[in-house]
N, C-alpha and C positions, 0 to 999 in steps of 0.2 A: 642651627636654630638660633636665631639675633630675637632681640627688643621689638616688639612690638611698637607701634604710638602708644598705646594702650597701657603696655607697661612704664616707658618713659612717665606717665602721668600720673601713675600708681606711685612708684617712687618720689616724684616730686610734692605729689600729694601730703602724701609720709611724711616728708621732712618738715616742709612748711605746719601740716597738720599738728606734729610734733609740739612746733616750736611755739604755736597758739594754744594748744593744750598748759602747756608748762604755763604761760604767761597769764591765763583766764584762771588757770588751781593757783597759780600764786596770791592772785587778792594785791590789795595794795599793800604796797608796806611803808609803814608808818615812824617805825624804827629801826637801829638796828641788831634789836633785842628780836624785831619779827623776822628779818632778812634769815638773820643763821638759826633761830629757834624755830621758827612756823608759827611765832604765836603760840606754842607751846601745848596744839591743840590736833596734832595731828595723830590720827587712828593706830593703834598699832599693828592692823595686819597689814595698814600701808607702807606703813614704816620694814615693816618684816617682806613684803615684796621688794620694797627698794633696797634693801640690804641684800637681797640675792640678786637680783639685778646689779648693782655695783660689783659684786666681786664676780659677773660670769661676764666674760668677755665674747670676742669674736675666735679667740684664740682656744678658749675653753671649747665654744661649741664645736668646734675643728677638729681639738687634737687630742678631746677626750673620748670620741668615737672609734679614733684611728687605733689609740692606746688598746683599745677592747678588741680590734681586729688581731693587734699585733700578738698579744698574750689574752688575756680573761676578764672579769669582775673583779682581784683583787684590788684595782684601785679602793673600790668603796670601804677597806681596812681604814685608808686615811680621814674620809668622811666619817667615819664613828669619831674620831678623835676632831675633827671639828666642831662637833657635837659635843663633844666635852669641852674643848677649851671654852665654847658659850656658855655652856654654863660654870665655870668657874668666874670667867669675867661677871657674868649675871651678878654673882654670891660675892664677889669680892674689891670688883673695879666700880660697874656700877652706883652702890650706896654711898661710892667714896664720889663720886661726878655730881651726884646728887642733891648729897648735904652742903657742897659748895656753890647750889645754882649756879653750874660755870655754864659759858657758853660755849666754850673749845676743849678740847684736849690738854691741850699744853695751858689752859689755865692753871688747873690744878697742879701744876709745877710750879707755877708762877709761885702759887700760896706755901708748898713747901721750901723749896728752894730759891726762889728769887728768879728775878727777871732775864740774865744772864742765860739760864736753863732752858726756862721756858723761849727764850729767841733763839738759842741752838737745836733745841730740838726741830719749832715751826722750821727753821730753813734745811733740817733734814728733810725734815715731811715733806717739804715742797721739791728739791731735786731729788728723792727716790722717788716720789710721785710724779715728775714729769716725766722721767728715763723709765716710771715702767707701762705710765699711761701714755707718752708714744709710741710705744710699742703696739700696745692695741689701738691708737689711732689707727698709724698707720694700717694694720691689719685689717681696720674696717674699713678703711679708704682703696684697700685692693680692688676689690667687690665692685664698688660705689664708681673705679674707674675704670673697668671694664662695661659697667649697665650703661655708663653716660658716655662713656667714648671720650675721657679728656684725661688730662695728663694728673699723676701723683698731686704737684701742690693745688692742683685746683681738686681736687676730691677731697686731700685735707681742708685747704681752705671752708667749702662746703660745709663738710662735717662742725669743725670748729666752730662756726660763725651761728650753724643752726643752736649749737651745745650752749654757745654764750649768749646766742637769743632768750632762751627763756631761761638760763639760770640770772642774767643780769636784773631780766623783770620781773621775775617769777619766784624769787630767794630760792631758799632750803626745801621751802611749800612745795614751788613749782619741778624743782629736780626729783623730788620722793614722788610724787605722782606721775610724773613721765617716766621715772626707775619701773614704776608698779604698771603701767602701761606695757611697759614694751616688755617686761619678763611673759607678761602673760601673751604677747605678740611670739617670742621669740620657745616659750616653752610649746605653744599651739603646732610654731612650725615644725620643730621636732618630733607631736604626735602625729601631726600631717603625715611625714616622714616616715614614719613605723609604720602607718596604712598604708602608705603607696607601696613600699616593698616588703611586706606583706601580700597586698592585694595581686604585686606583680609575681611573685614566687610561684611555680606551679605546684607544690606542696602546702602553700600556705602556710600558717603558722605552727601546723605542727612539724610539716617537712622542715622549717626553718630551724627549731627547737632540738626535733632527732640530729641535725646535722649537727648542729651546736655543740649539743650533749655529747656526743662521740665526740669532740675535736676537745673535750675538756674546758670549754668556753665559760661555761657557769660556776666554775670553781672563785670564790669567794675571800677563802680564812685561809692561808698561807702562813703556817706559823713558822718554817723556813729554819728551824733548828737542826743542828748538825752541820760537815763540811758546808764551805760559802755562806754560811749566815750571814757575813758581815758585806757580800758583794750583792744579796739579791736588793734589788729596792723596795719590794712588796710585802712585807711581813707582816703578821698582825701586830707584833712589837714597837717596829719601826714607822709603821704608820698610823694605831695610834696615837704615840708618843707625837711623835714629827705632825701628824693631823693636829694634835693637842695645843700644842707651841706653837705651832704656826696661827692658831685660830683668836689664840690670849695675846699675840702680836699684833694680827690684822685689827683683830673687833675688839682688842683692851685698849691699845693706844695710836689707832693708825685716825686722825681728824676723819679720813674718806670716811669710815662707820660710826667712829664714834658722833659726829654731828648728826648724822640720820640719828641715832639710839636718843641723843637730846631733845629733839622734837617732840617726845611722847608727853602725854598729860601727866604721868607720875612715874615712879620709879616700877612701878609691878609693872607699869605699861611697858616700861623700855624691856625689862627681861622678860615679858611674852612673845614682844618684837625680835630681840635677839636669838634667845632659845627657839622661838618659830623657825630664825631663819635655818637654824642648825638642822630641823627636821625633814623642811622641806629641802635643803642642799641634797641631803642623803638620796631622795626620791629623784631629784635633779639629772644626780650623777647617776643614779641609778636607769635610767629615761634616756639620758646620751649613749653611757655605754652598751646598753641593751640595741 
């Protein structure tokens, strides 16, 4: 079963559509206090879609499915502990980004430690950011070059070119609303997904659920104490801890969320945005692996 015409124009639609969305939410920008802030006026549940869009990848929706095939539910151990690392940065990073009206991350280095810091760290950010966001480039660009029939640099090309269409015209504005766009594009197809095999099962959802339940599928809380403690990956200890940390790294100091979190009108706004996003990941992960 190939592409359709019909599909080919669906997808190009998308792209293009995408890329005039981003640039129309952008608004003009006048400074570049509005480029990386929004103007300082954007919503926080937008802000809280675009920050789970940012960290769910092509690679996320893939191979956190596969993971629930392979063993159960305990992933979502680590999701409680993304949930906490939010709100600690909420209560602790935040009011500190805040009182210094910064507009980046690594500002606020700047003010404690000098200039020196703050340019080591931004060229951190920028090569673990590019080595880990090619990675889902490419990942998206698999897909994109199988539907269009053309070779890897031309699907990246593609992709890229749409991504810096409207983040050039569109600033911070235009990216948070394109983020909040396609979560709700990309969580939709996932319930799509749950109906059609469902609807395909000849048991349906309860046949789906008894089988489940017998294979142990729905087990959750893996407190994992006693021999092999330290070799399982899935403990409620280890993940989470490891959820926790991971989550006061990403959303305390990684620019990718932290400039989404700046765009809010005030500081309650940015830890509604944040801590939102913590909640809704839980349901997220909870939606793939199911």
């Amino acid at each position: 079963m190939g592409f359709s015409t019909i599909d080919y124009i669906i997808v190009l639609v998308y792209l293009v559509g995408v890329a005039l969305f981003g640039y129309l939410r952008g608004g003009k920008q006048k400074s570049a206090q509005d480029y990386f802030l929004g103007q300082d006026r954007i919503a926080w549940w937008v802000v809280c879609f675009s920050i789970v869009a940012a960290e769910t990848s092509t690679l996320t929706f893939i191979s956190i499915p596969g993971l629930a095939y392979l063993t159960d539910l305990g992933f979502l151990q680590v999701t409680i502990g993304y949930l906490l690392g939010r709100i600690v940065v909420s209560l602790l990073f935040l009011p500190a980004y805040y009182r210094g009206e910064l507009s980046t991350a690594y500002a606020f280095l700047e003010s404690r430690f000098g200039t020196k810091t703050r340019g080591l760290a931004s060229i951190v950010f920028l090569f673990t950011r590019i080595a880990a966001d090619g990675v889902r480039l490419f990942a998206t660009a698999i897909p994109l070059k199988f539907v269009l029939g053309v070779d890897y640099p031309v699907a990246i090309l593609v992709l890229a070119l749409v991504s810096l269409a409207y983040t050039y015209a569109g600033g911070v504005r235009g990216v948070i609303w394109v983020d909040a766009v396609q979560m709700v594009i990309y969580l939709g197809g996932a319930l799509a997904a749950v109906i059609y095999l469902v609807a395909s099962h000849s048991g349906g959802w309860e046949g789906i659920t008894q089988a489940a339940a017998s294979a142990g599928k729905f087990q959750i809380i893996h407190l994992g104490f006693g021999e092999g403690f330290w070799d399982k990956p899935y403990t409620l200890v280890a993940g989470v801890l490891g959820g926790a940390f991971l989550s006061m790294a990403s959303h305390g100091t990684d620019q990718l969320v932290v400039q989404r979190v700046l765009t809010t009108k005030s500081l309650r706004e940015s830890q509604k945005a944040l801590i939102g996003s913590g909640v809704i990941i839980i349901f997220q992960f909870a939606l793939f692996l199911v």
